[in-house]
C-alpha positions in Angstrom: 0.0 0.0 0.0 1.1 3.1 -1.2 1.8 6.7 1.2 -1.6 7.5 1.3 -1.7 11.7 1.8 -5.1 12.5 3.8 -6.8 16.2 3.4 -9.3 17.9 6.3 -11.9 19.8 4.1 -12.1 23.4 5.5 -16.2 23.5 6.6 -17.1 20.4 5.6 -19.7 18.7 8.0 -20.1 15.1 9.0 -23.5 14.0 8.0 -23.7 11.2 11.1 -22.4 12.9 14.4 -22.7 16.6 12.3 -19.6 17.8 13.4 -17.7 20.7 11.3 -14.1 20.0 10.3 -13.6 16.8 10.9 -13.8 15.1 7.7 -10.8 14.3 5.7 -10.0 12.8 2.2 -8.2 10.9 0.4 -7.7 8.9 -2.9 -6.8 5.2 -2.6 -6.5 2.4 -5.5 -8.0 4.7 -7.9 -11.0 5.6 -5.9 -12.3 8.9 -3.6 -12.8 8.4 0.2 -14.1 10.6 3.2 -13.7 9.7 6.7 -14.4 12.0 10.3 -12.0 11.7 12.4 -14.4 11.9 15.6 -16.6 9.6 15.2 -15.4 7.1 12.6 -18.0 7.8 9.9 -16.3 6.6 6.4 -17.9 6.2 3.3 -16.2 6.1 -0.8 -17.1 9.5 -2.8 -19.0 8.1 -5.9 -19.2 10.8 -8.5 -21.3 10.5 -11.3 -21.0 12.0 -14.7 -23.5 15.3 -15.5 -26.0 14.9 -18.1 -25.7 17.1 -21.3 -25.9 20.6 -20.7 -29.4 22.3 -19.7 -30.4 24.9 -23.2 -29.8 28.3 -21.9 -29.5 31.9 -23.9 -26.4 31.1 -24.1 -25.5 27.6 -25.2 -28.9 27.7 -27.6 -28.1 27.0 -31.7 -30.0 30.7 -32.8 -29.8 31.9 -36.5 -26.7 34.5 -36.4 -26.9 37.2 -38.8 -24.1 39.5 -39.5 -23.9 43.3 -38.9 -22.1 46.3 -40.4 -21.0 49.1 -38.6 -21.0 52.3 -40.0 -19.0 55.3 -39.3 -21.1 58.4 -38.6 -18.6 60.6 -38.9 -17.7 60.2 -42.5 -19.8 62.1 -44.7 -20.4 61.7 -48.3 
């Protein structure tokens, strides 16, 4: 078994005995862990992928048209 480095997450609360700043983390065989160090709470972290992105203003396909700006100050 490999040096395994632990981290305490700054806030982080324990959700059984729901104290603050106990929890810490760690990465071991390829896989996410948590653990509180006051009352022995330890579960692995399973993360799972987002589905596709939700259509906003931003990310929707719109028709673009092209503008042309035109200097005022010239004159004809």
């Amino acid at each position: 078994m490999a040096n395994v480095i632990k981290r305490f997450i700054a806030g982080a609360v324990c959700p059984r005995c729901s104290e603050m700043d106990k929890l810490v983390v760690y990465r071991q065989d390829e896989r996410d862990y948590r653990e509180c160090v006051s009352c022995d709470f330890a579960e692995e972290m399973l993360f799972t992928q987002p589905s596709a992105d939700l259509e906003t203003r931003a990310n929707r396909d719109l028709d673009r048209q092209a503008i042309k700006f035109v200097d005022a100050s010239e004159k004809k």
